[in-house]
Structure formats: C-alpha cells, structure tokens
TIDOKE-355117 format. One line per field, with one value per residue: residue number from 1; chain; x, y, z of N, C-alpha, C in turn. Coordinates in nm, 3 decimals, always signed. Each point is the difference from the previous one (the first is absolute). Last residue first. Layout:
% TIDOKE-355117
roti c(NUM;...)
marke c(A;...)
nxx c(X;...)
nyy c(Y;...)
nzz c(Z;...)
caxx c(X;...)
cayy c(Y;...)
cazz c(Z;...)
cxx c(X;...)
cyy c(Y;...)
czz c(Z;...)
END
This chain:
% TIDOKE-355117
roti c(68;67;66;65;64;63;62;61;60;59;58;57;56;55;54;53;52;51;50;49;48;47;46;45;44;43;42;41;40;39;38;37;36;35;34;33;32;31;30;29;28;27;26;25;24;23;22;21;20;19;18;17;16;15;14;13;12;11;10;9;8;7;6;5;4;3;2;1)
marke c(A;A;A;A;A;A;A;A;A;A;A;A;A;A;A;A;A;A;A;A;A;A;A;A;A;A;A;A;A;A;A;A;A;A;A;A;A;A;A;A;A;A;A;A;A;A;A;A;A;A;A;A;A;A;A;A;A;A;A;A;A;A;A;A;A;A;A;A)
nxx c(+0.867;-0.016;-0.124;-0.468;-0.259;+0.056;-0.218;-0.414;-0.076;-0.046;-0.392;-0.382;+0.017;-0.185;-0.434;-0.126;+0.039;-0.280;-0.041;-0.009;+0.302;+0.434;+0.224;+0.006;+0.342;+0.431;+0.149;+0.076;+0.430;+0.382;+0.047;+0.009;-0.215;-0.305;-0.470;-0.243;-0.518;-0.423;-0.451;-0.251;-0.191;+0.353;+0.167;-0.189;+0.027;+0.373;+0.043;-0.189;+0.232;+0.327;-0.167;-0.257;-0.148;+0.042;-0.012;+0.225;+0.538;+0.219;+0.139;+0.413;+0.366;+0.114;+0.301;+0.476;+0.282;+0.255;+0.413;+0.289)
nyy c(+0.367;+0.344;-0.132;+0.004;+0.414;+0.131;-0.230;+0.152;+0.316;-0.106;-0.135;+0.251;+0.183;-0.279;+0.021;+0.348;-0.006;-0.387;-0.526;-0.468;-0.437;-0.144;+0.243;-0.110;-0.280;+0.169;+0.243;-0.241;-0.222;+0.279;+0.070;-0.459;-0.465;-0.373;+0.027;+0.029;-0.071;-0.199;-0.001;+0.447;+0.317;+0.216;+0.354;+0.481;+0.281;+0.283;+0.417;+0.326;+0.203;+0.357;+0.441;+0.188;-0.139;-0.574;-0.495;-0.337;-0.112;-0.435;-0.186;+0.100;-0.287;-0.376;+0.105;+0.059;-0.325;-0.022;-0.040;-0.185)
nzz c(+0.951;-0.428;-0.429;-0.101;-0.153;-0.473;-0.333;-0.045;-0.262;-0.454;-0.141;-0.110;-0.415;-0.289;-0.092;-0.266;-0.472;-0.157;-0.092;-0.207;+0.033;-0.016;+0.287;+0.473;+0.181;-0.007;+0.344;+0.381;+0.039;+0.126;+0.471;+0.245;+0.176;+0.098;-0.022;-0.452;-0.223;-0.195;+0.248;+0.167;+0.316;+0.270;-0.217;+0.038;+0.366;+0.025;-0.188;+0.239;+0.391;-0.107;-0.059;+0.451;+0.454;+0.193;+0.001;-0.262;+0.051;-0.058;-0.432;-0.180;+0.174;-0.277;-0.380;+0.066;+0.406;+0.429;+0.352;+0.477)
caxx c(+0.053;+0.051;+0.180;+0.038;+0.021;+0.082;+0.092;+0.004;-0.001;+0.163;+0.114;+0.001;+0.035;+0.155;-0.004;-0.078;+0.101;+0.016;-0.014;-0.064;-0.171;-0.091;+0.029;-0.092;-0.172;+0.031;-0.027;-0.150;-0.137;+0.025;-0.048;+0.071;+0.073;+0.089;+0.058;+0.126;+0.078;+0.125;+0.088;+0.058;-0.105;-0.074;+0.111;-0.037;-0.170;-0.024;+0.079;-0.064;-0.098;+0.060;+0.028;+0.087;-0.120;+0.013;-0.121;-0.117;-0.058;-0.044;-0.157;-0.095;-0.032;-0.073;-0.116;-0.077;-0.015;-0.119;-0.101;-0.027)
cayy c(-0.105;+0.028;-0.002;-0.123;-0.011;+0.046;-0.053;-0.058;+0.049;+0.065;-0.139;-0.065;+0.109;+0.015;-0.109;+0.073;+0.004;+0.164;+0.096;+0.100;+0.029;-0.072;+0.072;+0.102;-0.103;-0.118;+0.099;-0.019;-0.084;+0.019;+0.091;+0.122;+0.075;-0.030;-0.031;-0.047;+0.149;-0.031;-0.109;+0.003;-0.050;-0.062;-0.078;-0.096;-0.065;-0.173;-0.097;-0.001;-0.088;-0.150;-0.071;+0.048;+0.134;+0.148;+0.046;+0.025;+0.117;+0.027;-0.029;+0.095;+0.133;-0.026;-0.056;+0.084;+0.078;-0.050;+0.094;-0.024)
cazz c(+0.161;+0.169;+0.040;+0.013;+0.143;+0.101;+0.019;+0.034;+0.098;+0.018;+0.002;+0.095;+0.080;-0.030;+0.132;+0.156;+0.048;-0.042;+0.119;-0.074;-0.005;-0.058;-0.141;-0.077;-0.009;-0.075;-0.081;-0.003;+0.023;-0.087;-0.087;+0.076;-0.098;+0.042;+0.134;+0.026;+0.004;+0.002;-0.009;-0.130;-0.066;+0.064;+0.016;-0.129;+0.025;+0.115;-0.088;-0.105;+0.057;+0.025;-0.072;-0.134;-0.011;+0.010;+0.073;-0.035;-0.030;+0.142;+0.034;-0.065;+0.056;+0.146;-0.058;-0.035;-0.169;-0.019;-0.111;-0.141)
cxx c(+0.104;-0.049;+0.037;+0.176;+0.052;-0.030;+0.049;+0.143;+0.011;-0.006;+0.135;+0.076;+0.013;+0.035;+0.182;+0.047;-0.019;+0.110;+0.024;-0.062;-0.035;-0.123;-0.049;-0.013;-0.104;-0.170;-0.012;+0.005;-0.131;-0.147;-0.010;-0.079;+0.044;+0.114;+0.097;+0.049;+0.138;+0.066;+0.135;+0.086;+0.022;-0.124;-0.075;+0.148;+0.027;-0.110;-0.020;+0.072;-0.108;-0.096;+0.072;+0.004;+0.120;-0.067;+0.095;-0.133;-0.116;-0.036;-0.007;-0.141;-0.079;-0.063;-0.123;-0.153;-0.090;+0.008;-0.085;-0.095)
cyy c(-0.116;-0.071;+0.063;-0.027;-0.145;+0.021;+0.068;-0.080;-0.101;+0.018;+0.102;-0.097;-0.062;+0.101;-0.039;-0.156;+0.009;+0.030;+0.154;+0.096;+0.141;+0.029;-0.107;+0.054;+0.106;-0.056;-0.081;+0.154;+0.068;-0.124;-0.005;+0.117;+0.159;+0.080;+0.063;+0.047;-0.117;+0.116;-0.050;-0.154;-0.086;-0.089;-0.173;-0.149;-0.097;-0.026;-0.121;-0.149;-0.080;-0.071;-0.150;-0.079;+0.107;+0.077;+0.164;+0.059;+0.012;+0.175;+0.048;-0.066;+0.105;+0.075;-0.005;-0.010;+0.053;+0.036;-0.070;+0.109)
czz c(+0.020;+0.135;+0.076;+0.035;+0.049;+0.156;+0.083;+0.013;+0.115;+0.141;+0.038;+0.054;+0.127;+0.091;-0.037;+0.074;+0.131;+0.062;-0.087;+0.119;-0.051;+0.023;-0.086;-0.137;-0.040;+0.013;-0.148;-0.104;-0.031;-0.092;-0.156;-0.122;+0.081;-0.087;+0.030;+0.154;+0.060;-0.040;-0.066;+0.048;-0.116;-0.055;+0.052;-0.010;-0.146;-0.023;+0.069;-0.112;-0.129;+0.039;-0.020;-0.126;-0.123;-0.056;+0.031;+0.076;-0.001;+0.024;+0.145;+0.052;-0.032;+0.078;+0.139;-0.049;-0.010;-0.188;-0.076;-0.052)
END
C-alpha cells in the first residue's frame, strides 16, 4: 500500500532540504491534510495563503513522492 502524500510530506520532517522544510512545517500544522494526495494539500496551501517558494516545494516534493 502507498503511504499518502500528505503523510509522507510529514514523515520528511527531520531532512536537511527543502521537502524536509515543507514536512517540518507540515508537521506543526494541526489541520495540514494527512491524508491527502497532492493535488489535497496544494488546495490546503493555496487557502492558506502559502508563497510561491513553498508551492515550489510541493511540486518537488510530489514528484519524489511518486516515485516511491
């Protein structure tokens, strides 16, 4: 089973990059979407009023997410 995206961006949170960066705050962020796929949590950011730089981050991040 593929762990969701959402999930997986928090389990990032102790890397030494930008993704890691996106998980931490993720992580910190009681109602960040778990359980959401990319398209989910670009949708949770963009209500919230995410800069483009952490959108950048989401992109990068999906695409390592689909390749595991």
């Amino acid at each position: 089973m593929v762990q969701d995206f959402g999930s997986w961006l928090v389990d990032q949170h102790k890397r030494d990059d930008w993704v890691g960066l996106l998980g931490f705050q993720a992580r910190r962020d009681t109602s960040f979407p778990t359980g959401g796929d990319p398209d989910d949590v670009r949708a949770y950011l963009e209500r919230n009023g995410a800069d483009p730089d952490a959108l950048d981050m989401l992109e990068t991040a999906a695409l390592e997410w689909g390749r595991a």
